[in-house]
C-alpha positions in Angstrom: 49.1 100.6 114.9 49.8 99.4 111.7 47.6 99.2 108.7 47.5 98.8 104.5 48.4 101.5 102.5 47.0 101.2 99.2 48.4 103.2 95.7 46.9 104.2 92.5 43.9 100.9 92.9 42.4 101.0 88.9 39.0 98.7 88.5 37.6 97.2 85.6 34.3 97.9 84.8 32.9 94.9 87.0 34.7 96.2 90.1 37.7 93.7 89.8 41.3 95.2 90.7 43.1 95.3 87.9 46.5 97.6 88.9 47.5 99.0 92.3 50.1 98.2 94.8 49.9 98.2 98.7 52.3 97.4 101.7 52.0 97.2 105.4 52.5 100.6 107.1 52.9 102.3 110.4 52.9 105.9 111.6 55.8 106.4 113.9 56.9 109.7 115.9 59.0 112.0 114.1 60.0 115.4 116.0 61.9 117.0 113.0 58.8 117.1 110.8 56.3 119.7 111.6 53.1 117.1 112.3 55.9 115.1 114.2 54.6 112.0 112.3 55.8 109.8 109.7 55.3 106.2 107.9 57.2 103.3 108.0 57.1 100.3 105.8 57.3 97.6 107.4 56.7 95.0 104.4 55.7 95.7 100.6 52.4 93.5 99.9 53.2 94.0 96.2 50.3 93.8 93.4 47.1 94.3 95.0 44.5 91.4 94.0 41.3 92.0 96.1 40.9 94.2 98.9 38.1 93.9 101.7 36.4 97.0 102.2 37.8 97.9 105.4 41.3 97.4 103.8 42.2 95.3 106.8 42.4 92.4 104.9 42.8 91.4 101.1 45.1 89.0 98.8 48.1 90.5 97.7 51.0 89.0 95.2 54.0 89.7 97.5 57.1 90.0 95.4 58.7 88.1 99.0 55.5 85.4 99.9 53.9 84.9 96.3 50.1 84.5 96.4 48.9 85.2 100.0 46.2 86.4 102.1 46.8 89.1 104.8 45.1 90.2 107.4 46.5 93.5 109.3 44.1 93.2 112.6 45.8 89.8 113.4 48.2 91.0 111.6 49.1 87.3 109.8 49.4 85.7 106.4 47.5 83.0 105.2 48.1 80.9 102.2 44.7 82.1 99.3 42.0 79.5 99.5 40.2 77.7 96.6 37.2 79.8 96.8 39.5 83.3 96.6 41.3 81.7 93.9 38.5 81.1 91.9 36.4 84.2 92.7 39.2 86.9 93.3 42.5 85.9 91.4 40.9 85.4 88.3 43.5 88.1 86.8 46.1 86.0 87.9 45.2 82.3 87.2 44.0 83.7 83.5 42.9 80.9 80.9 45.8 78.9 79.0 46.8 80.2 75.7 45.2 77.2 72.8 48.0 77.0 71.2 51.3 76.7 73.0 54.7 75.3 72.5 54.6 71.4 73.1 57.7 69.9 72.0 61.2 71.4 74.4 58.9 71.7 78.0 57.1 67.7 77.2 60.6 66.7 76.0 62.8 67.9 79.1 59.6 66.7 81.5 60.3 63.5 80.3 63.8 63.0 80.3 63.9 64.3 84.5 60.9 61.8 85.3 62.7 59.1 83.2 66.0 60.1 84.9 64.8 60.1 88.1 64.9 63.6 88.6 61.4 64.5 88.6 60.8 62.3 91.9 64.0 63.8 93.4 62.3 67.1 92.8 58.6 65.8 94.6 60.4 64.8 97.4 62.9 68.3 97.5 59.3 70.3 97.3 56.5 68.2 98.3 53.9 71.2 98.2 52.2 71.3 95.2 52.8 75.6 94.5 56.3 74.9 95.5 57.2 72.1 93.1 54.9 73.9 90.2 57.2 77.0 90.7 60.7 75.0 90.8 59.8 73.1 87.5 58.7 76.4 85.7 62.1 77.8 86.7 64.3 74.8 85.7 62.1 74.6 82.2 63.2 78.5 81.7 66.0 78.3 82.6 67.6 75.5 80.5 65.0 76.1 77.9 65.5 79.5 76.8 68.7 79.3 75.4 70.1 82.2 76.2 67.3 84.2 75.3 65.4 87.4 77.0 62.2 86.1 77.8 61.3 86.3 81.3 60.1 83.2 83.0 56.3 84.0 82.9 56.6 85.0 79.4 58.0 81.9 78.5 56.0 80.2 81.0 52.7 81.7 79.5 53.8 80.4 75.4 54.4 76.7 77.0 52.3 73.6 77.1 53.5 73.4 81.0 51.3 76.2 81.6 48.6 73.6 81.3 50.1 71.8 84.2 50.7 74.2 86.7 47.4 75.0 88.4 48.4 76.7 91.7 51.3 78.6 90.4 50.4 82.3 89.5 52.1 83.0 86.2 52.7 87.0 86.7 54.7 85.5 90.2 57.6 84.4 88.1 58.3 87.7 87.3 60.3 88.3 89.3 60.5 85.4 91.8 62.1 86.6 95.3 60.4 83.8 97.1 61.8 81.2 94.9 65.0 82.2 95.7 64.7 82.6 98.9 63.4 78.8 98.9 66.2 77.5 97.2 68.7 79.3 99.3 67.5 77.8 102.6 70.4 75.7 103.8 68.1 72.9 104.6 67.0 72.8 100.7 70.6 72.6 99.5 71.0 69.3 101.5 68.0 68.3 101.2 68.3 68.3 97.2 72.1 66.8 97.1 71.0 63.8 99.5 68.3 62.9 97.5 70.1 63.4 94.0 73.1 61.1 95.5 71.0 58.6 96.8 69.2 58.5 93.1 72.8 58.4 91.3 73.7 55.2 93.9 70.9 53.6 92.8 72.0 53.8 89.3 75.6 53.0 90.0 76.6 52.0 93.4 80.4 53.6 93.2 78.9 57.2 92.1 80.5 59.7 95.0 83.5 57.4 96.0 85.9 59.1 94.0 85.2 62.9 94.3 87.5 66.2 94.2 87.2 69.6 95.1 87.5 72.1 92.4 87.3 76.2 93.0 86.0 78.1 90.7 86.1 82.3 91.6 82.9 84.6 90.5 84.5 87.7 89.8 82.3 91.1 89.8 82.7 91.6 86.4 80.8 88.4 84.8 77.7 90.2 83.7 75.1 89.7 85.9 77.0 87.8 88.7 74.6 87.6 91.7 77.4 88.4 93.9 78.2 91.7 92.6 74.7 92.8 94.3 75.3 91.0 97.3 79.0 92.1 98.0 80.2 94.7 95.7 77.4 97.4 96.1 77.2 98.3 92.5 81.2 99.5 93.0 83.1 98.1 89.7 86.0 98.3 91.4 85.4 96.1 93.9 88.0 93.0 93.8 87.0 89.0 93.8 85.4 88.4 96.8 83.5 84.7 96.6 84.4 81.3 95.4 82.3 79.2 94.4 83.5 75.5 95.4 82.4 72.8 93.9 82.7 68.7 94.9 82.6 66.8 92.0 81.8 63.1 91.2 85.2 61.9 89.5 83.8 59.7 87.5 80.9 61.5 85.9 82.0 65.3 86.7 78.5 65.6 87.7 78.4 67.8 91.4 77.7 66.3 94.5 77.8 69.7 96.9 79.0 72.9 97.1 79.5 75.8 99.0 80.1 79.7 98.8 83.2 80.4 100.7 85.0 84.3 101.0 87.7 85.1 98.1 90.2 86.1 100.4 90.0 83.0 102.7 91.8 80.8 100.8 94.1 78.0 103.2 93.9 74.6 104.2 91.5 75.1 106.6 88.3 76.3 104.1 89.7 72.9 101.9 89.2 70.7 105.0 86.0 72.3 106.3 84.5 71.2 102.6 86.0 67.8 103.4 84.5 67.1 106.7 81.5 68.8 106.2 80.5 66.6 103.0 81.4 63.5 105.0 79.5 64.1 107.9 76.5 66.3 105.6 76.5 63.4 102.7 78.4 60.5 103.5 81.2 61.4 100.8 84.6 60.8 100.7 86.9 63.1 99.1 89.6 61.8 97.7 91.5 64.5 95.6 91.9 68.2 95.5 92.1 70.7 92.1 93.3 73.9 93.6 94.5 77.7 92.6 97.6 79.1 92.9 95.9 80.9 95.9 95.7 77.5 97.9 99.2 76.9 98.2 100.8 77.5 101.5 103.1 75.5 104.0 99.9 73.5 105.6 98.6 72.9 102.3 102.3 71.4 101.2 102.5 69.5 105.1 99.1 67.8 104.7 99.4 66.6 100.9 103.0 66.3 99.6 104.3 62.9 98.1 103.2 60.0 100.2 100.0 61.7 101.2 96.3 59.1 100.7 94.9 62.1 99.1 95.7 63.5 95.8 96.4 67.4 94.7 96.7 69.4 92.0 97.4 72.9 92.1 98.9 75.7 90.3 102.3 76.7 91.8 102.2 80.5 92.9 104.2 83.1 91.6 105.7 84.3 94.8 108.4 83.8 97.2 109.2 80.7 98.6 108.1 79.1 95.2 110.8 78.4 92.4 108.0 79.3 89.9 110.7 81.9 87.7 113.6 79.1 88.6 112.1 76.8 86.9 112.0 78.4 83.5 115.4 79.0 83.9 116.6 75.4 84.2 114.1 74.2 81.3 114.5 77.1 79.1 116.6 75.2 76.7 114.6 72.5 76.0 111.2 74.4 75.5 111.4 74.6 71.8 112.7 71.0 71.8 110.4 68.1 69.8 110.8 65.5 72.3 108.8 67.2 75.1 106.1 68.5 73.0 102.7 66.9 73.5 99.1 67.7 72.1 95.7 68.4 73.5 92.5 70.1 71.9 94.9 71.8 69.0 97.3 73.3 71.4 100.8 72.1 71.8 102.3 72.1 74.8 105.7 71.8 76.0 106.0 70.1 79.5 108.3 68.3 82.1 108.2 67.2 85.4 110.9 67.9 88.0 110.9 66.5 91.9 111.9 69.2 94.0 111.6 70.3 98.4 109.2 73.1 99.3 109.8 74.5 102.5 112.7 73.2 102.7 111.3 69.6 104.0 108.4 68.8 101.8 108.6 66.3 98.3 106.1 67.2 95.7 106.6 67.6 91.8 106.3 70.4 90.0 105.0 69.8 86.1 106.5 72.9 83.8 104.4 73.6 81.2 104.0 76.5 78.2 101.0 76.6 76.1 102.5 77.2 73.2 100.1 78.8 71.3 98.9 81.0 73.9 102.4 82.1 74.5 102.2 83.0 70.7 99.1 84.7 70.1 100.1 87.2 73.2 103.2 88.1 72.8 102.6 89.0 69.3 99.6 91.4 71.3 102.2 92.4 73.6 105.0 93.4 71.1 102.4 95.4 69.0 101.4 98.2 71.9 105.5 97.5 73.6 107.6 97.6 71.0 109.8 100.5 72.2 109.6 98.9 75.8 110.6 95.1 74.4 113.3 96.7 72.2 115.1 98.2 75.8 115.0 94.7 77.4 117.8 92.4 77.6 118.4 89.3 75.5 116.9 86.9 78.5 114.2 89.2 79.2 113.2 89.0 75.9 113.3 85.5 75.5 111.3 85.1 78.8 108.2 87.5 77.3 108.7 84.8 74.3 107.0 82.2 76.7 105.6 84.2 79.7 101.7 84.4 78.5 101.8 80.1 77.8 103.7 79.7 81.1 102.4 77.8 84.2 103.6 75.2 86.7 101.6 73.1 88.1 102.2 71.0 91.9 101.2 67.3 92.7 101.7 64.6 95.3 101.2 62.0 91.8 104.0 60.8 89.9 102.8 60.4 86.1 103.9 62.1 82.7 103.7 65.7 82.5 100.5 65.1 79.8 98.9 62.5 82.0 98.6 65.5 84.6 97.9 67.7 82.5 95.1 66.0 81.0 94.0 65.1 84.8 94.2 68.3 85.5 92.2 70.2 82.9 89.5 67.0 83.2 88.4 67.9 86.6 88.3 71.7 85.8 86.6 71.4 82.9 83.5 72.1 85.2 84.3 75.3 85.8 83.9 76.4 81.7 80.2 74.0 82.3 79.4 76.0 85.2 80.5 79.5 83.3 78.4 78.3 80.0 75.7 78.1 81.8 75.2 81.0 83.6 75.7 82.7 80.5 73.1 80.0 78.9 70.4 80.4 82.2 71.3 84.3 82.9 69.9 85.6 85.7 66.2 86.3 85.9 65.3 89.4 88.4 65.0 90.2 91.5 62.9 92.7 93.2 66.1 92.8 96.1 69.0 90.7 97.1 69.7 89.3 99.9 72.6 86.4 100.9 69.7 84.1 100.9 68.0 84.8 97.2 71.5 84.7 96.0 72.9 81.8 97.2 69.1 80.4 95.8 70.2 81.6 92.5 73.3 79.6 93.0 71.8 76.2 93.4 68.9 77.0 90.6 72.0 77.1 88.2 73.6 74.3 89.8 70.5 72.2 89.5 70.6 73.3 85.9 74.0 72.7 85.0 73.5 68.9 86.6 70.5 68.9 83.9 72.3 69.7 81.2 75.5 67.6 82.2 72.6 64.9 82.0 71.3 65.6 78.8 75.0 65.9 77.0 75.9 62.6 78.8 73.3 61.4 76.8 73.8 62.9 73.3 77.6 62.0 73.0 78.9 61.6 69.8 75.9 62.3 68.1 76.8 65.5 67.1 73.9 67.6 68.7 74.0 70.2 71.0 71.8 71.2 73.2 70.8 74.1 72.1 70.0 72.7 68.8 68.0 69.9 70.1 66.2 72.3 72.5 65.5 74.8 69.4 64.4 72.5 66.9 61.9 70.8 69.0 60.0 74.1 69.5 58.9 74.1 66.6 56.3 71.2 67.8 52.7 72.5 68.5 50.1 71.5 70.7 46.6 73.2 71.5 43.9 72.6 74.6 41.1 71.0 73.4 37.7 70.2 75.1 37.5 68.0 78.1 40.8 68.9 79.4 42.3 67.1 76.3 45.9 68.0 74.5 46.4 67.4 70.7 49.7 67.7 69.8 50.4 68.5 66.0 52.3 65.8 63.7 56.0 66.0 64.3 58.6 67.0 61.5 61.3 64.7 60.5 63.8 66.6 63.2 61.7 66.4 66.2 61.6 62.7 65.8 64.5 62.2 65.6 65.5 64.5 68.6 63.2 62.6 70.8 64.8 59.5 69.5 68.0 60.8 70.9 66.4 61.0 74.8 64.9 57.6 74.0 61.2 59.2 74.6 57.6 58.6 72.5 55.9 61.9 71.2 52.2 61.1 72.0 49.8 62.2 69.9 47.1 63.6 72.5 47.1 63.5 76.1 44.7 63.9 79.1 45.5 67.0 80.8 44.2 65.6 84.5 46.8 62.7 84.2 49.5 64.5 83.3 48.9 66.6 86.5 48.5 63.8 88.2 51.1 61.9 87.6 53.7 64.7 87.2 53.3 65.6 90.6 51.9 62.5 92.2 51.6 64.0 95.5 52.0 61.8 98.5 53.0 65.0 100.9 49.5 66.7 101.3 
């Protein structure tokens, strides 16, 4: 028979709950202890908010269900009713600060209801605690700005804690069942249909032209997710997961993605990301950006010269590959003016050679050496290898010269050497977006991992990353970033007034013109009840 265990309960002096933590429990038979009894959990309730007298029933803030109601003779959860929440969870629904931060949550609330974001989100998460807890996230995370505030802290300082009625702030701690929303299946696909059919609407050709791009998390990005979920807190442990993306050529904005092993990499996991987007979304992909680790004989059979669908890859450095062969026949002409090129301050020597993989397959191979990299390490190299350098032969040397700038890539298109190179760094540009931002959002904690929270995590930052993809689309060549427009507009001040009313301060000669930049009006008051209202405009209920 199971029951709640209750821990260290401290009440105020009105009898409310103020600490204490319980969990579902049940004795079991244990022979090797001497009462041949023991307990087993069998779910932690987390932070106790009220507790019947009994203790067969109470609401509890489950670090896994949120804000819920449990009952342990039924033994069922129920979602906290109006009354409870006004009578029992006043701890947790606490008044709004007066004075909180108007100007980066109103701003970025804005720009996703202007960009269509906001009804994308409504339709993702039409219950009203579900949306209220995906918008707080999303406002975190791109808000903070790399900062350490947790997402109720930051919640708690923020004029959107006005708006968010049935979300309690102390949830966001540390927000298990938001992940574990987000990294339902059926959410993933339910967010990138809606988000394509909203990017259609604004440009009928958006998705026709899309790519696949792989982007590895390795275990030692601080922080990864997927060190918890596959390493087991071992540094050691190799790359195991890839994340790939599908991206819209066009706008490098994604349109999917999927979590695939680090050591399945063949043609196979590429066309299982192909079909599964055309039969998920209705997507055609029409090129592939590879790794070296790609590359094999199917790979080359499927899409050599002649084939409808473009690839780019980097050549391997293994048998069966001329990758060393290639230097040699070039080496001459590296140093040489007329195949020099330029692109973002590095100079680049490349050429393009047609050659037979596999001894039946056409594809080119574009020879490239970054010359400045190839620079800046070998001067590394020769300072800790001098002695080892000084024992190599004449060619040797000359190859260490080049070897840290050197790279090849492989394609089915026929083009200049800095036309592909240029294609090529374009469509994995999204990788350094995708790596910015994690480092920008950080990861928020979790009270345990799971493949489901983490692959939740995943799409928060993806859902991010489209947001800020947005919001830089929209500031080019202005000469703002983000995190200056973000920062600045802080600084804008609003307090909670009587009758439900917001005043916002007068706005500095920056924050106008930031607003300006996103096309949006900064109001000078605003009724709380329509805000809510219109925010979430549920039609769901």
């Amino acid at each position: 028979m199971a029951y709640i265990k209750v821990q260290k309960i401290v009440r105020d002096a009105e009898n409310n709950i103020v600490s204490g933590s319980a969990a579902i429990v049940k004795s079991i038979y244990a022979p090797e202890r001497k009462n041949h009894s023991a307990q087993q959990v069998l779910e932690r309730l987390g932070k106790v908010i009220s507790l019947a007298e009994d203790k067969k029933s109470g609401v509890f803030l489950s670090p896994t269900r949120g804000l819920v109601h449990y009952n342990v003779t039924t033994d069922t959860f129920s979602p906290v009713s109006e009354e409870e929440k006004e009578n029992q969870c006043k701890l947790v629904f606490p008044e709004p600060q007066i004075h909180t931060v108007f100007g980066d949550s109103y701003l970025l609330l804005q720009f996703l209801e202007k960009r269509g974001l906001l009804e994308v989100f409504k339709t993702v998460f039409p219950k009203k605690e579900e949306l209220e807890r995906v918008l707080a996230h999303i406002l975190h995370g791109v808000l903070r700005d790399g900062s350490k505030i947790g997402c109720d802290d930051f919640l708690e300082k923020s004029y959107a804690s006005y708006l968010f009625e049935d979300l309690p702030i102390q949830s966001l701690h540390s927000d298990t069942a938001f992940f574990s929303l987000l990294g339902s299946d059926k959410t993933r696909v339910a967010f990138f249909k809606e988000f394509i059919k909203l990017m259609k609407k604004q440009n009928p050709k958006f998705g026709q032209g899309c790519y696949v791009d792989s982007t590895p998390l390795p275990n030692q990005i601080t922080n990864n997710p997927f060190n918890a979920l596959c390493c087991h807190g071992l540094s050691s442990s190799e790359i195991q997961i890839r994340l790939v993306l599908v991206l819209d050529d066009a706008t490098g904005l994604p349109v999917w993605y999927d979590i695939i092993p680090g050591n399945v990499l063949d043609l196979s996991t590429v066309m299982n990301i192909v079909n599964d987007v055309a039969s998920t979304l209705d997507i055609e992909i029409e090129s592939l950006v590879l790794d070296a680790g790609y590359v094999c004989e199917p790979l080359i059979a499927a899409f050599h010269i002649g084939s409808s669908k473009s690839v780019i890859s980097r050549m391997p450095a293994r048998r069966g590959y001329p990758f060393k062969e290639l230097y040699w026949q070039f080496k001459d002409q590296i140093n040489k003016g007329k195949y020099q090129f330029v692109r973002k301050d590095h100079t680049y020597f490349g050429r393009k050679k047609k050659i037979k993989l596999y001894g039946k397959y056409d594809e080119y191979a574009y020879v490239y050496v970054d010359q400045n990299n190839a620079l800046y390490h070998f001067i590394d190299y020769l300072e800790d290898h001098k002695d080892e350098f000084q024992k190599m032969k004449d060619k040797d040397k000359d190859w260490m010269t080049v070897k840290f700038g050197y790279f090849v890539l492989l394609s089915n298109i026929d083009t200049s050497p800095e036309d592909l190179l240029y294609r090529y760094f374009c469509r994995t540009e999204i990788e350094t977006v995708f790596k910015t931002s994690k480092e920008y959002l950080e990861l928020l904690p979790l009270s345990k991992w799971s493949d489901t929270t983490v692959r939740g995590k995943i799409l928060h930052d993806i859902i991010d990353t489209i947001i800020l993809l947005l919001v830089r689309k929209q500031m080019e060549n202005t000469g703002v970033s983000t995190s200056r427009l973000f920062g600045k507009t802080q600084s804008l001040m609003c307090c909670l007034g009587p009758n439900k009313k917001v005043v916002i301060e007068v706005p500095n000669k920056h924050v106008k013109q930031f607003y300006k930049i996103l096309d949006i009006e900064i109001p000078t008051h605003l009724n709380l009840d329509k805000e809510r209202s219109r925010m979430r405009g549920y039609t769901h209920l």
